[in-house]
C-alpha positions, 0 to 999 in steps of 0.5 A: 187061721184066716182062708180067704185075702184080699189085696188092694194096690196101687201100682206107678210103674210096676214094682207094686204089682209084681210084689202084689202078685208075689204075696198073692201067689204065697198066699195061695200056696197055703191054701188061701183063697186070694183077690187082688184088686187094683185101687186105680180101677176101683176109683175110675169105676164108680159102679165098683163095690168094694168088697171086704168080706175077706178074713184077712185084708192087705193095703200096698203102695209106692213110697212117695216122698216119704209116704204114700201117694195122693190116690192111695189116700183117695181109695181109704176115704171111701174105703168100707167100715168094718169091725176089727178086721185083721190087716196088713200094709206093705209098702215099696221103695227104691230105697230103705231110707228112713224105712220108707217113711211114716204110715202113721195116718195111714194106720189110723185112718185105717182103724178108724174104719175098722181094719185091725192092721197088726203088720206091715213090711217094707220091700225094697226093689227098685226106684224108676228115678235117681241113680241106675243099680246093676240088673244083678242087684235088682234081681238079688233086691227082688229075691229078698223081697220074696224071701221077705214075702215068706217071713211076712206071710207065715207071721201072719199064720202064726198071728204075729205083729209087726209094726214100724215104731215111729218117733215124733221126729220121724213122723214130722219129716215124712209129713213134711216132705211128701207135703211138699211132694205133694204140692209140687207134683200139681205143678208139673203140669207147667213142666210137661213137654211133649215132642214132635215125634208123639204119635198121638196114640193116647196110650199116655191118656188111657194109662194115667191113673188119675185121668191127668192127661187128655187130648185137647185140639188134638194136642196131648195137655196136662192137668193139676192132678199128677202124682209123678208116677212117671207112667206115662213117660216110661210107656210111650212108645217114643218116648215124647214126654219129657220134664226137663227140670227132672231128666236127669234123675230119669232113665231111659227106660223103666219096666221091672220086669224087663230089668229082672228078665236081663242077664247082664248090663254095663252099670258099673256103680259098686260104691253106691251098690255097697249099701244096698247088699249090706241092707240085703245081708241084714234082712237075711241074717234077721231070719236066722236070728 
């Protein structure tokens, strides 16, 4: 059994992160020794050596359109070579459509440099656009994911696979539209609008994880390179950043861990919720099968 992990993430807003640190934490409570590592500071950091001397080595991410974001597929590139190292992937969505999408390139970009990846799991918790779930959903969304993380963790102990089965026609559909995304998120820098009342604290310019927004003549701007992570519109402090093509699929606010530490909220969507706690069910269920 492997006794060291590391985990490599990248994380937009924060769901990520919190199932990176759920994993770690479930890991080191088999008496793993765990790192994680987050994939925006290794690439800001050129001076950063990328370790991967671990037993057992795990890759996670935010769906983005179907797939996984622009600077995921920035840190594989210069990912180390190694030789047959036993990996995981795992990814987060605010839905289970299409399973999240393919992770076929993914897989094999991977293996090309060695990382041996025999399992890989989907965590559904929470989307930061589109339609607003009852705080209460996202905690029962939240409790599968760990219920999830302890399936997923002690499969790997047992040395068991897990890995999505991808047709031809699934794979064209995710590589199609997150190529889209993947296009139009570069010309959001033409949809950017910043308000009066921004304070020019630069808290949008130190969080941005791909050194996309900078102060110019004493104005915030915008450069080519967005991936729509939507960090620095949930974390300005007055909420200057808007998007105006996109607002209405925004909420007034995103920090997970502010949703999951709420007791009770007015959101009333219980058709749209039905499908969400049949996906739960199903989860649990597959368990005790």
């Amino acid at each position: 059994m492997p006794s060291s992990v590391g985990i490599f993430y990248f994380s937009g807003t924060g769901v990520t992160k919190l199932i990176s640190d759920e994993i770690k934490s479930k890991f080191m409570n088999e008496n793993y020794n765990v790192e994680l590592f987050s994939i925006e500071e290794i690439l800001k950091n050129k001076n950063f050596s990328i370790k991967n001397d671990f037993d057992l080595i795990g890759f996670g991410f935010p769906v983005h359109a179907l797939n996984a974001p622009r600077i995921f597929y920035k840190f594989l590139n210069i990912l180390p070579k190694t030789d047959n190292k036993k990996s995981f992937l795992f990814k987060t969505a605010g839905d289970f459509f299409m399973n999240g999408g393919t992770t076929k390139e993914i897989k094999q970009l991977l293996r090309k440099k060695g990382y041996n990846v025999a399992y890989e799991e989907l965590f559904i918790v929470a989307s930061n656009l589109g339609i607003r779930l009852s705080n209460n959903l996202y905690k029962k969304l939240f409790e599968t994911s760990k219920f999830q993380i302890n399936t997923m963790v002690e499969d790997i102990n047992k040395g068991k696979t897990k890995l999505v089965k991808e047709n031809l026609i699934f794979t064209i559909i995710s590589i199609v539209f997150s190529s889209f995304e993947s296009i139009g998120t570069k010309f959001l820098k033409l949809h950017f609008r910043v308000k009066s009342n921004c304070t020019k604290c630069n808290k949008c310019v130190n969080l941005c994880p791909q050194n996309n927004i900078s102060m110019k003549n004493n104005k915030i701007t915008f450069d080519w390179h967005c991936i729509a992570c939507l960090r620095c519109i949930y974390n300005c402090p007055q909420k200057s950043i808007k998007l105006p093509p996109f607002n209405a699929f925004l909420f007034d606010s995103f920090d997970i861990n502010q949703i999951l530490s709420k007791k009770k909220d007015n959101i009333d969507n219980s058709s749209k919720e039905l499908r969400f706690k049949k996906y739960i069910d199903k989860i649990i269920s597959s368990k005790k099968d």
